[in-house]
N, CA, C and O atoms as a GROMACS GRO file, in nm:
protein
  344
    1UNK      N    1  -4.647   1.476  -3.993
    1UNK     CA    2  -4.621   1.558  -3.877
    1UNK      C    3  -4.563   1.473  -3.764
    1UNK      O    4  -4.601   1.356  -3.754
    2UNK      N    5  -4.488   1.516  -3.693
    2UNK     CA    6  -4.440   1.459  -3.584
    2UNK      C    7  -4.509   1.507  -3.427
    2UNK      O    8  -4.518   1.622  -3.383
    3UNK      N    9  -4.552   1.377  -3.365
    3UNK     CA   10  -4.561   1.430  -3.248
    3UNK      C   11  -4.453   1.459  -3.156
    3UNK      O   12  -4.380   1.363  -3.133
    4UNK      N   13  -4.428   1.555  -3.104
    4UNK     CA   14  -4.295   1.607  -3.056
    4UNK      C   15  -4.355   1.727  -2.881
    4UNK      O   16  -4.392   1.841  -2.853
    5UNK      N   17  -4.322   1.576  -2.806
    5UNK     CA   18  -4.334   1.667  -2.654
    5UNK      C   19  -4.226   1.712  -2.568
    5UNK      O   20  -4.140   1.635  -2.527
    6UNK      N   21  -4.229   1.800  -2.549
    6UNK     CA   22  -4.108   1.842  -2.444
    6UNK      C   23  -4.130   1.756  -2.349
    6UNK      O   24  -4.240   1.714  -2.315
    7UNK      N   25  -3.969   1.713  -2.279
    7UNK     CA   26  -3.960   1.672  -2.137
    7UNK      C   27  -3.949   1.733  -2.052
    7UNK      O   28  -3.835   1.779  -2.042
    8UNK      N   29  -4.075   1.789  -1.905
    8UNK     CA   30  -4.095   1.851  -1.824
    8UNK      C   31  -4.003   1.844  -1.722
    8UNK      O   32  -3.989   1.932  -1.637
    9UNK      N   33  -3.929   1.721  -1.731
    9UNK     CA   34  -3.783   1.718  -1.640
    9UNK      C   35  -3.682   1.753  -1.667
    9UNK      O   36  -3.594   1.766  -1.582
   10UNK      N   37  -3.666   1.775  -1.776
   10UNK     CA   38  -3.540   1.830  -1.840
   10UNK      C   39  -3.416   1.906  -1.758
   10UNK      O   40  -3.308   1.883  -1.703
   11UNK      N   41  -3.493   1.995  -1.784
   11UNK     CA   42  -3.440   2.086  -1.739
   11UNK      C   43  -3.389   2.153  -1.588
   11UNK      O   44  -3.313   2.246  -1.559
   12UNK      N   45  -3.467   2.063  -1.510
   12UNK     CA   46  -3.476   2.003  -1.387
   12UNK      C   47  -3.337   1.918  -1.356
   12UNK      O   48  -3.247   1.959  -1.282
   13UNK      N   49  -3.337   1.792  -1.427
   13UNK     CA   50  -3.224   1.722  -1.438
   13UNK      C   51  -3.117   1.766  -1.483
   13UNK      O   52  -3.010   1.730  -1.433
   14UNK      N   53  -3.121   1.832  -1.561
   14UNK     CA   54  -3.002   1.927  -1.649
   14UNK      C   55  -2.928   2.027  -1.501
   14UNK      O   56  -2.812   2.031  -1.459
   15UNK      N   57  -2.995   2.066  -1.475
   15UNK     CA   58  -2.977   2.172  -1.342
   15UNK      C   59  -2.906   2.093  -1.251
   15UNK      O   60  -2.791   2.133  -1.235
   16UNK      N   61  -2.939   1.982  -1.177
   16UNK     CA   62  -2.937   1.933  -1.042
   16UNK      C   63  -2.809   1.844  -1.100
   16UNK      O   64  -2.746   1.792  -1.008
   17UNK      N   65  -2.757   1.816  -1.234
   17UNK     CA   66  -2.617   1.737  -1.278
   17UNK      C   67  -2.519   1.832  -1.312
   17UNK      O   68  -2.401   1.797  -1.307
   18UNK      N   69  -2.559   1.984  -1.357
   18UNK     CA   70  -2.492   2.122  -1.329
   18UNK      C   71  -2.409   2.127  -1.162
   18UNK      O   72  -2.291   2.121  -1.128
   19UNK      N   73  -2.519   2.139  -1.096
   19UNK     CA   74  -2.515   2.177  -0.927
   19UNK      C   75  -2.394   2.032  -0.886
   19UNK      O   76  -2.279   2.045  -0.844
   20UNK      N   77  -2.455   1.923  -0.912
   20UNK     CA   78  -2.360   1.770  -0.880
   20UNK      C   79  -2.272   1.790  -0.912
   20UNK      O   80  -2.190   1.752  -0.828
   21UNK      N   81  -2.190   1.864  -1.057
   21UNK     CA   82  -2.082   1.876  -1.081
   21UNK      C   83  -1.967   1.946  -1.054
   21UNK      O   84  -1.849   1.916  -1.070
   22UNK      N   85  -2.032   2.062  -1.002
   22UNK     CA   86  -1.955   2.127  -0.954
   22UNK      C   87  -1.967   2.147  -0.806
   22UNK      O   88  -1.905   2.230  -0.739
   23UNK      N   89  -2.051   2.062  -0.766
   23UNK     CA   90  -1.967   1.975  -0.618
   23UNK      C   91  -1.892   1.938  -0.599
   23UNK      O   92  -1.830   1.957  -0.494
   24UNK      N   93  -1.846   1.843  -0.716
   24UNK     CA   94  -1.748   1.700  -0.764
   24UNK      C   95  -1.635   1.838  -0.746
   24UNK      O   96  -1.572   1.873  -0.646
   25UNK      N   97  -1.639   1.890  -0.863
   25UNK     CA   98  -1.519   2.004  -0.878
   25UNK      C   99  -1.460   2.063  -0.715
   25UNK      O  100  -1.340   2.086  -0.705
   26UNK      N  101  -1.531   2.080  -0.619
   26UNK     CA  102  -1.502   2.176  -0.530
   26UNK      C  103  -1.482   2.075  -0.442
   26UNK      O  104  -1.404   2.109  -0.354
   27UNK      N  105  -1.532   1.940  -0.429
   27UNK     CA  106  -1.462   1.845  -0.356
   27UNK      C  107  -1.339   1.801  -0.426
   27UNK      O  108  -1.263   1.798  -0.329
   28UNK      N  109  -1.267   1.765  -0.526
   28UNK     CA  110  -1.169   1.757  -0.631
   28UNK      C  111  -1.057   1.832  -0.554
   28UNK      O  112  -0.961   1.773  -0.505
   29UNK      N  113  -1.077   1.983  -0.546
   29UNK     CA  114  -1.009   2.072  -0.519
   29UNK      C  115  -0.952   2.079  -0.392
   29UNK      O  116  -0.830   2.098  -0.387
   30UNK      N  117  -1.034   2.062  -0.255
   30UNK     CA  118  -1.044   1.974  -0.137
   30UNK      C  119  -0.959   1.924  -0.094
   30UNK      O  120  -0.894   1.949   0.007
   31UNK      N  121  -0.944   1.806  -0.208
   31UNK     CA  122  -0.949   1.656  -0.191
   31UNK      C  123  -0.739   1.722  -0.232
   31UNK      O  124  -0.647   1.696  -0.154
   32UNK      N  125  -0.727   1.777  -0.324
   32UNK     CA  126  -0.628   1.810  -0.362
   32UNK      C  127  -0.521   1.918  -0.265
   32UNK      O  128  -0.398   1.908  -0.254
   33UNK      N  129  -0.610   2.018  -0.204
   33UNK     CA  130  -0.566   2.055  -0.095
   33UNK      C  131  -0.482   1.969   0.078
   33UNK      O  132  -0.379   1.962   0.145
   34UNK      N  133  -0.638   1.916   0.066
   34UNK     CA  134  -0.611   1.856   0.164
   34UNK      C  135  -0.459   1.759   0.185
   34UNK      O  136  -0.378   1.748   0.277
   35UNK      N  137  -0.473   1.692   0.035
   35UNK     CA  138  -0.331   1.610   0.013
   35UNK      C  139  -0.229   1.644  -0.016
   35UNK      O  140  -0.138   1.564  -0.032
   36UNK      N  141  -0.212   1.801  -0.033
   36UNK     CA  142  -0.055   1.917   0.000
   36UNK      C  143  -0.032   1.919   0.129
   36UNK      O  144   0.079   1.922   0.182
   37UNK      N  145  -0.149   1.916   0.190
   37UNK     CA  146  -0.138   1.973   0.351
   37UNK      C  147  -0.043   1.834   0.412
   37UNK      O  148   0.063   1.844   0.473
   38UNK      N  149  -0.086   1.760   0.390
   38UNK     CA  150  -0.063   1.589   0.428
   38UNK      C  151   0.093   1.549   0.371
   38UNK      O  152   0.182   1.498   0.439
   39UNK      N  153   0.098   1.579   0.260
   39UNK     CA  154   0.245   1.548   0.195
   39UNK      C  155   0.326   1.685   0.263
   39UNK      O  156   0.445   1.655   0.257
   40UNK      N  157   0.318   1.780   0.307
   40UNK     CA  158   0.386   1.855   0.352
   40UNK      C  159   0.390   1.812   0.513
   40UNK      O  160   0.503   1.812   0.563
   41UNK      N  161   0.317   1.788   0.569
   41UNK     CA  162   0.282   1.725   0.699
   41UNK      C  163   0.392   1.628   0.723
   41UNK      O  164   0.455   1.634   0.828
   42UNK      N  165   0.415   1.551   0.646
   42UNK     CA  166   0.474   1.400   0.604
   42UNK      C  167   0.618   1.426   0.628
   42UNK      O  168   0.710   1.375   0.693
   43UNK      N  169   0.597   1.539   0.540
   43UNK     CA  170   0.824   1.576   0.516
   43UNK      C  171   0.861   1.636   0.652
   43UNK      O  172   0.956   1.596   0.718
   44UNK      N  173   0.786   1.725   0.686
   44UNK     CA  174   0.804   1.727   0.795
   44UNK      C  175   0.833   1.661   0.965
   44UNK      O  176   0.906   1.696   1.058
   45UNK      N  177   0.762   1.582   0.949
   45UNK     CA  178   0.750   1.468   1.035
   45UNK      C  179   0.856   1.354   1.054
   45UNK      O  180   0.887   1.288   1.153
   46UNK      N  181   0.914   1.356   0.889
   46UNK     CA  182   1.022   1.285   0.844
   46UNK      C  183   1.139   1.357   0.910
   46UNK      O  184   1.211   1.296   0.989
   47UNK      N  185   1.163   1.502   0.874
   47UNK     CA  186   1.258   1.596   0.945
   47UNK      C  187   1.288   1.572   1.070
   47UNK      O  188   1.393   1.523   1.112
   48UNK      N  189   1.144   1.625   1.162
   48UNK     CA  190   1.152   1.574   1.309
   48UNK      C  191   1.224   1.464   1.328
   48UNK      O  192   1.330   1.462   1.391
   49UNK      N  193   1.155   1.344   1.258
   49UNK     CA  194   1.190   1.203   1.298
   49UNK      C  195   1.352   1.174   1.298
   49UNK      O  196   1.405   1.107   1.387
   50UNK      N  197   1.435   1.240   1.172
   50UNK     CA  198   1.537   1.201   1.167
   50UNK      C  199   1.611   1.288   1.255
   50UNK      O  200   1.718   1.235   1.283
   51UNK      N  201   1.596   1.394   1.306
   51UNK     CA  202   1.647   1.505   1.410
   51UNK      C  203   1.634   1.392   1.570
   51UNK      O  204   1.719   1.387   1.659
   52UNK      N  205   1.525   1.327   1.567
   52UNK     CA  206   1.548   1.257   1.741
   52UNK      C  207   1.628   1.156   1.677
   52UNK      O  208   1.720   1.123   1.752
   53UNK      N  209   1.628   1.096   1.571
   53UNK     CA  210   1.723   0.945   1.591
   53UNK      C  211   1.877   1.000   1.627
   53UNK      O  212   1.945   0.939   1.708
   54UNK      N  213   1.926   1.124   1.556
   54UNK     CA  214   2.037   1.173   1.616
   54UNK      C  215   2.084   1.212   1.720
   54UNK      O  216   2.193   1.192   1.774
   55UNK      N  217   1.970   1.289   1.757
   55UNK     CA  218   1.961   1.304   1.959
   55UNK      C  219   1.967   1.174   1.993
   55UNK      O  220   2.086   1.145   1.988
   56UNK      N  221   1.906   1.080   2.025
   56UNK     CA  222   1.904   0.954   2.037
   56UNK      C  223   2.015   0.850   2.023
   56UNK      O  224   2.032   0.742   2.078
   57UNK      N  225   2.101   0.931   1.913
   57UNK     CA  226   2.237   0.818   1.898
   57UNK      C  227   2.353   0.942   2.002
   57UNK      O  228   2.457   0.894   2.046
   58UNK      N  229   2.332   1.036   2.020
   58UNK     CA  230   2.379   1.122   2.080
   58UNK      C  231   2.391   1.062   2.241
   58UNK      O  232   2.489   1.039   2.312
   59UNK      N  233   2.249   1.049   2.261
   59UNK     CA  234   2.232   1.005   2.398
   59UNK      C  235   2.292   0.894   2.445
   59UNK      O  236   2.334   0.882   2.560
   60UNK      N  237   2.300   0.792   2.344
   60UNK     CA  238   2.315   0.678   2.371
   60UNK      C  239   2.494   0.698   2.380
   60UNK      O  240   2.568   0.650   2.466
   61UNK      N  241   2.521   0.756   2.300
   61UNK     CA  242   2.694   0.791   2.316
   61UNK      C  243   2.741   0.844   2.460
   61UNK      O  244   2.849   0.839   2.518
   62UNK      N  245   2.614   0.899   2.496
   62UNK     CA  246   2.703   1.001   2.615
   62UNK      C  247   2.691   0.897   2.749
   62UNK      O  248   2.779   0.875   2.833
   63UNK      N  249   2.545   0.836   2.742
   63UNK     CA  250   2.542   0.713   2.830
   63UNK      C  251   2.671   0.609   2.837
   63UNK      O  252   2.753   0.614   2.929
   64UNK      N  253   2.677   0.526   2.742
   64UNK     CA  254   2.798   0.471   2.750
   64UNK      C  255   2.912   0.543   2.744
   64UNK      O  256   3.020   0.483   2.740
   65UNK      N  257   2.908   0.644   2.743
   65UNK     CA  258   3.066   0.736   2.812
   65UNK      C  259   3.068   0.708   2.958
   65UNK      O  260   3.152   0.656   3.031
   66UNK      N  261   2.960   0.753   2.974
   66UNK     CA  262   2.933   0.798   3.158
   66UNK      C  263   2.894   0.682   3.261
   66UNK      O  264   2.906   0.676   3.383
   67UNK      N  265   2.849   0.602   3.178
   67UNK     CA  266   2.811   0.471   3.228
   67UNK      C  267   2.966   0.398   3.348
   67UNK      O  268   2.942   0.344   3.456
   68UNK      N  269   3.069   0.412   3.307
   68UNK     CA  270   3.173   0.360   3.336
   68UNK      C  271   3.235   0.454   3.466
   68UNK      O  272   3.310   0.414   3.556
   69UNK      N  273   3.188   0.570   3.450
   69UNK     CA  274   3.244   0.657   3.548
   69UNK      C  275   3.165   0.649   3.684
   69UNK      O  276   3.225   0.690   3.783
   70UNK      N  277   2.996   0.586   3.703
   70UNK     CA  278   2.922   0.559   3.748
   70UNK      C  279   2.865   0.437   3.810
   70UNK      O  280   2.757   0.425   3.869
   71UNK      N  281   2.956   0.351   3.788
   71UNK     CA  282   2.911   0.196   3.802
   71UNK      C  283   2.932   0.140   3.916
   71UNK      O  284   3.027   0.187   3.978
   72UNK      N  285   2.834  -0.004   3.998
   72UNK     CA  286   2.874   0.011   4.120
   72UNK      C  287   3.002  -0.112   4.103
   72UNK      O  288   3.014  -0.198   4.016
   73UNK      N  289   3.098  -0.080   4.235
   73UNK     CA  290   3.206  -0.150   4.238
   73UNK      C  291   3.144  -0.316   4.255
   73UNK      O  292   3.031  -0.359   4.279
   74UNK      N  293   3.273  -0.380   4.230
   74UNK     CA  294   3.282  -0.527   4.198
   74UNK      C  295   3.244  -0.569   4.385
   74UNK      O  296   3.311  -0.537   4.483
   75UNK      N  297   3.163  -0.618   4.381
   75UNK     CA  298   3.107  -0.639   4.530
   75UNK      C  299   3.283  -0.760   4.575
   75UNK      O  300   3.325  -0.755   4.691
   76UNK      N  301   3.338  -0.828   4.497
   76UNK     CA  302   3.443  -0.907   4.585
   76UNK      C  303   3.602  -0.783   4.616
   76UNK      O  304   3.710  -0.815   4.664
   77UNK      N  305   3.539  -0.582   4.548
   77UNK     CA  306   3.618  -0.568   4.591
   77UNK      C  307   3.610  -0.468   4.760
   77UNK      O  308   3.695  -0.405   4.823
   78UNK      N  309   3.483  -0.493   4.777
   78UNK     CA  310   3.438  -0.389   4.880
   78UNK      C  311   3.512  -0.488   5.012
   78UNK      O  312   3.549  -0.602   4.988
   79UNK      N  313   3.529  -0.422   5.158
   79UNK     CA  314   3.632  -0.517   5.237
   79UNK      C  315   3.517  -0.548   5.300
   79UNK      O  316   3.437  -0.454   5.291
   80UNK      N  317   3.466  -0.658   5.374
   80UNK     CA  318   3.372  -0.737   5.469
   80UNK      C  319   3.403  -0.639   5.627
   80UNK      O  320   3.501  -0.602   5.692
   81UNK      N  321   3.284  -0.630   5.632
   81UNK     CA  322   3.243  -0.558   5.784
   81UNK      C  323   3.311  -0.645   5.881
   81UNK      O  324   3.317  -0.767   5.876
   82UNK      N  325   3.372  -0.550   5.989
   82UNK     CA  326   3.446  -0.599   6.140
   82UNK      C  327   3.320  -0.684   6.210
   82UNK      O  328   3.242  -0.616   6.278
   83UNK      N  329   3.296  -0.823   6.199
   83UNK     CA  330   3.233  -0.873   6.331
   83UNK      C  331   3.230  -0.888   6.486
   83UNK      O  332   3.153  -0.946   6.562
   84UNK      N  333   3.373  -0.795   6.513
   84UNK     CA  334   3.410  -0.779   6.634
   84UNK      C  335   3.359  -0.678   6.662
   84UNK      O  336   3.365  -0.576   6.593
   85UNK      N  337   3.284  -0.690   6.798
   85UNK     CA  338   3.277  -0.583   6.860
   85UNK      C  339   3.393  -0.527   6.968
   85UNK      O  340   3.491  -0.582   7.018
   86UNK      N  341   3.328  -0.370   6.982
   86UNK     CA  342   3.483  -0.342   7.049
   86UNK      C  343   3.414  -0.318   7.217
   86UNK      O  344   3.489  -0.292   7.311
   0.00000   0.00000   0.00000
């Protein structure tokens, strides 16, 4: 004959690595969400980013257009103030 006892934890443990697992699963899922949100986040950001470097080379074009139309004169060509009084 065999002595043969059930384990009173069993089933206990069996349960609570059930419940753990499909934690794992629903964090998994999460975890997978979360990192669409992020890679979509990303391209986006990329979009933006490359939209100001063009504004930006834009700007910089229109500055040095305008820059020249704006500049102060060559101070040796302004004429020296009358020291005479009248």
């Amino acid at each position: 004959m065999l002595n043969w006892r059930r384990d009173p934890g069993y089933e206990q443990r069996l349960r609570q690595i059930e419940s753990d697992t499909e934690q794992i699963k629903n964090e998994t899922e999460q975890i997978k969400s979360d990192t669409e949100q992020l890679k979509n986040e990303t391209k986006q950001l990329r979009l933006e980013n490359a939209k100001l470097k063009q504004l930006n080379s834009k700007g910089r074009e229109l500055l040095c257009s305008v820059e020249p139309l704006y500049s102060m004169p060559d101070i040796s060509s302004i004429p020296p103030n009358s020291t005479v009084q009248d």
